[in-house]
N, C-alpha and C positions, 0 to 999 in steps of 0.2 A: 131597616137593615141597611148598612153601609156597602156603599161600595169602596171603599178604602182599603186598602192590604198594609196588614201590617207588615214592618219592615225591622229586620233585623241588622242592629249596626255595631261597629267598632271603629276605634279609633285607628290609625293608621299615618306609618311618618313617611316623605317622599322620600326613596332612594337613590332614585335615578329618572332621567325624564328623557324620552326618546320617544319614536309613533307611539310608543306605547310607556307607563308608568311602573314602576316599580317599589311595591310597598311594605315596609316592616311593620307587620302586627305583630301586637303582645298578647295572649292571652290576661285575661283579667280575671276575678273573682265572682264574674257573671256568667261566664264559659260554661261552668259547671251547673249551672242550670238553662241552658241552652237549649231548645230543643235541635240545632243543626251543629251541638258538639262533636258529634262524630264525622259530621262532612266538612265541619271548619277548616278554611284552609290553612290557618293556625293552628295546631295542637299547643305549641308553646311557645310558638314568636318564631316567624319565617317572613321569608322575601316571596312577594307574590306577584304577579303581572296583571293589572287590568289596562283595557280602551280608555285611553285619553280623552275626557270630554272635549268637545269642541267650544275653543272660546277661556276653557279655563287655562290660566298664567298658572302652572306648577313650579317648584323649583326643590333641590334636594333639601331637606329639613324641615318644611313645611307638613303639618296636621292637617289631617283631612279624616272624613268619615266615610267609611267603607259600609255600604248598606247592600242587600238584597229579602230581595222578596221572603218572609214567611213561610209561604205556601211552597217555594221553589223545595224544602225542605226534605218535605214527605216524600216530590216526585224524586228527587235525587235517591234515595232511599227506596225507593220501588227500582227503579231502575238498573241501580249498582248492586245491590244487595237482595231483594224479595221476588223479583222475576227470575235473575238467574239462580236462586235456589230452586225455585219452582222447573224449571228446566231442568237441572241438576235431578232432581226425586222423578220429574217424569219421565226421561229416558233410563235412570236404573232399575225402576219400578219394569218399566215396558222390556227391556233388554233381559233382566232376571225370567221376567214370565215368559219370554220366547226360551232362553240358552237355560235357566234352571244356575246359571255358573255367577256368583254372586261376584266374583273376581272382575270376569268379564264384564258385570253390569255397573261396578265401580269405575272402570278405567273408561267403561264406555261413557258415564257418566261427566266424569271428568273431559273427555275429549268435547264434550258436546258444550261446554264452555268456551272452549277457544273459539269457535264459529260467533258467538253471541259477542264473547268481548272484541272480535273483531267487526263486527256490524258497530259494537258502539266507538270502537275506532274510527269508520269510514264515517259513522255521522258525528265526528266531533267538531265539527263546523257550527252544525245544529244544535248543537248541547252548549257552546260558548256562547251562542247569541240565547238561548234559552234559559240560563243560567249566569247569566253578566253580572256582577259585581258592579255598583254604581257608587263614584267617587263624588261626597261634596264636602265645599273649603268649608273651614269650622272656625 
């Protein structure tokens, strides 16, 4: 068994170089079987910001490959999407069986997201070093 992570890459043009880089992806004809197409920070070619390695000369027009981890994938996808569903069902479930008032367990429902997407507000320090895009010259 390896310990290797596969890594997920695209190509990427330098935009702008400052502390930090700035990258035009293009979506390609690989996008569509992706397993991280729907977290892609590309849907169809945007300007993205990753941490400047250390030591690498960028410059605007320069190619480079845009990689991240595999794995980072699934978490992102638990986190953005499959917890806070699961939050979402078990406060209207729990709300409904108290009040009986399907209304009230909807909006309650809904309220009980904003606490959640603001916890992953306050940890989005943690999610950027957790989740970092790694830039290498091509």
């Amino acid at each position: 068994m390896s310990n290797e992570c596969e890594i997920i890459g695209q190509q990427a043009t330098v935009v702008k170089v400052n502390g930090k880089v700035q990258l035009w992806v293009v979506t390609t004809e690989d996008c569509s079987s992706c397993a991280m197409k729907g977290l892609c920070p590309a849907p169809k070619g945007r300007v993205i910001e990753v941490e400047k390695p250390q030591g690498m000369a960028l410059k605007p027009g320069d190619k480079v490959q845009l990689e991240i981890e595999e794995k980072r994938g699934p978490q992102a996808l638990m986190i953005m999407y499959v917890l806070p569903f699961f939050v979402l069902m078990t406060v209207m479930i729990i709300v409904y069986i108290i009040t009986g008032n399907d209304g009230l367990a909807g909006l309650a429902a809904l309220a009980s997201l904003i606490p959640y997407y603001f916890i992953i507000y306050l940890m989005r320090r943690f999610f950027e070093k957790k989740f970092q895009f790694k830039i290498k010259p091509l």
